[in-house]
C-alpha positions in Angstrom: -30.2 -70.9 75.6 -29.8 -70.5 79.1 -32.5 -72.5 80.7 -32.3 -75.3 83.0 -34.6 -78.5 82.4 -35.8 -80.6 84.9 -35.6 -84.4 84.8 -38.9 -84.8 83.1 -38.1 -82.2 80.3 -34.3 -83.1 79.4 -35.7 -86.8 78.6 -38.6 -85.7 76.7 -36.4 -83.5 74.5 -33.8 -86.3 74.2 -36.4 -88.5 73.3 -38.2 -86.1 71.2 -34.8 -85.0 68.9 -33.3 -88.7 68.3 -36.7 -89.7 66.8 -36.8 -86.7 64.4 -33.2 -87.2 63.5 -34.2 -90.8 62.9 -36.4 -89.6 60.5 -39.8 -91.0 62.9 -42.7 -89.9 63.6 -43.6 -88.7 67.3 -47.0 -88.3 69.8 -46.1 -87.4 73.8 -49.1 -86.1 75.8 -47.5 -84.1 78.6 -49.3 -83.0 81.4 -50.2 -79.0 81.8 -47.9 -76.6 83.2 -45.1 -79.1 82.2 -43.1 -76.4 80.4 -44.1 -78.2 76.6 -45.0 -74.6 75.1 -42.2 -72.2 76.6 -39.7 -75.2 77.5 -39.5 -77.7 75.1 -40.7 -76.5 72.3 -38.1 -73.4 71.4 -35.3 -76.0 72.9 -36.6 -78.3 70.8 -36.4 -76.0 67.4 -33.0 -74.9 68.7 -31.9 -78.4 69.0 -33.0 -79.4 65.4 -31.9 -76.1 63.1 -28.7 -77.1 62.8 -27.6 -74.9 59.9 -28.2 -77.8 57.3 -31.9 -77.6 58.6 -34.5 -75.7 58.6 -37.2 -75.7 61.6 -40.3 -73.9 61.9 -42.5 -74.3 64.9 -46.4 -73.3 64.5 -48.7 -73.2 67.4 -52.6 -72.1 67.8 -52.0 -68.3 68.8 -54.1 -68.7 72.1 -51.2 -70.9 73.2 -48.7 -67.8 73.2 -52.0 -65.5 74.2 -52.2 -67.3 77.3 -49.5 -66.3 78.5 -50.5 -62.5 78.4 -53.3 -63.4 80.4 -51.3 -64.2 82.9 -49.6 -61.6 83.2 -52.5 -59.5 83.4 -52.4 -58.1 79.9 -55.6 -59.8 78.8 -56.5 -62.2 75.7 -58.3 -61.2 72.3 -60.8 -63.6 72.0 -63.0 -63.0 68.7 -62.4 -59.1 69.1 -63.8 -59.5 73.0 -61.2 -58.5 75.0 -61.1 -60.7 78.0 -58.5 -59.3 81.0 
């Protein structure tokens, strides 16, 4: 995928993977700016589709919106456009 994890990151993913392929449920609060949204959750999908599996990932759109905002590109916020 070409990305490097940090400490913090590579364990949580670790973690996170060996409980879903133990068939368990998991809960980890993370602090913000930890990386959970464009980190660990597209290593984590990667990680778990595995050609046998199939893995979709669904997030609140503001999550990904966010991220343009940002950037400068602004958020849609009820059809207010906030820049």
């Amino acid at each position: 995928m070409g990305l490097t994890l940090r400490g913090g990151q590579a364990a949580a993913l670790a973690e996170l993977a060996g409980r879903v392929e133990r068939g368990e449920s998991s809960l980890r609060q993370m602090i913000m700016g930890s990386g959970k949204t464009t980190v660990l959750t597209p290593a984590l999908v990667a990680r778990l589709a595995d050609g046998e599996r199939l893995v979709a990932c669904v997030a609140p759109c503001l999550l990904y919106t966010s991220d343009a905002a940002d950037e400068g590109l602004g958020v849609d916020l009820g059809g207010r456009r906030i820049i």
